[in-house]
C-alpha positions in Angstrom: 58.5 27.8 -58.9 55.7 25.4 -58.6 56.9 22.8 -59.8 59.8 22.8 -57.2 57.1 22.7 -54.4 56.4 19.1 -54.2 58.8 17.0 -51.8 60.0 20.8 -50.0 59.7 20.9 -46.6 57.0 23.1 -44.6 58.7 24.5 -41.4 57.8 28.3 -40.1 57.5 29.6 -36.2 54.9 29.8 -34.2 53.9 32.4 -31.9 52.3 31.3 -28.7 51.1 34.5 -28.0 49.6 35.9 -31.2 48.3 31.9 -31.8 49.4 32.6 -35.4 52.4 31.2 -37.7 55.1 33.7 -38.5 58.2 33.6 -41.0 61.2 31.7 -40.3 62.8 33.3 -36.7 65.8 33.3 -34.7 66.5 34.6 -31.3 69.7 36.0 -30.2 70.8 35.3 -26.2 73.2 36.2 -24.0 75.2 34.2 -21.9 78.3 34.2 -20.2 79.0 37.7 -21.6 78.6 35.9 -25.0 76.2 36.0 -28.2 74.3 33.3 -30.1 71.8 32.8 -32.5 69.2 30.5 -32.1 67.0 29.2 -35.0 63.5 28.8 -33.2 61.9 27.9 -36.8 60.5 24.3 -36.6 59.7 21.1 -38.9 55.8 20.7 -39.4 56.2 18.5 -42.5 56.4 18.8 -46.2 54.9 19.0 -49.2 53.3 15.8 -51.2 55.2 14.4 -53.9 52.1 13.9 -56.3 50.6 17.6 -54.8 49.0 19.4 -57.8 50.2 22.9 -57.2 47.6 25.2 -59.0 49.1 28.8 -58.5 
């Protein structure tokens, strides 16, 4: 898999409250009488094509 890793994107959620990083989220909301999803998980930037990934 590491070999994939260079030139993926980083993206996650973070938590204001717990002022920590979580997995990817979603919240679900109610308007109108009517569902959605939304996908709160964010952008923060991606991995270096010449990274040396040692795991």
């Amino acid at each position: 898999m590491g070999r994939y890793l260079p030139g993926s994107p980083i993206v996650g959620f973070y938590n204001t409250e717990a002022k920590d990083f979580e997995e990817h989220n979603r919240e679900i909301s109610l308007k109108d009488g009517k569902f959605s999803i939304i996908d709160t998980t964010r952008p923060y930037g991606f991995v270096s094509a010449d990274a040396k990934v040692w795991f």
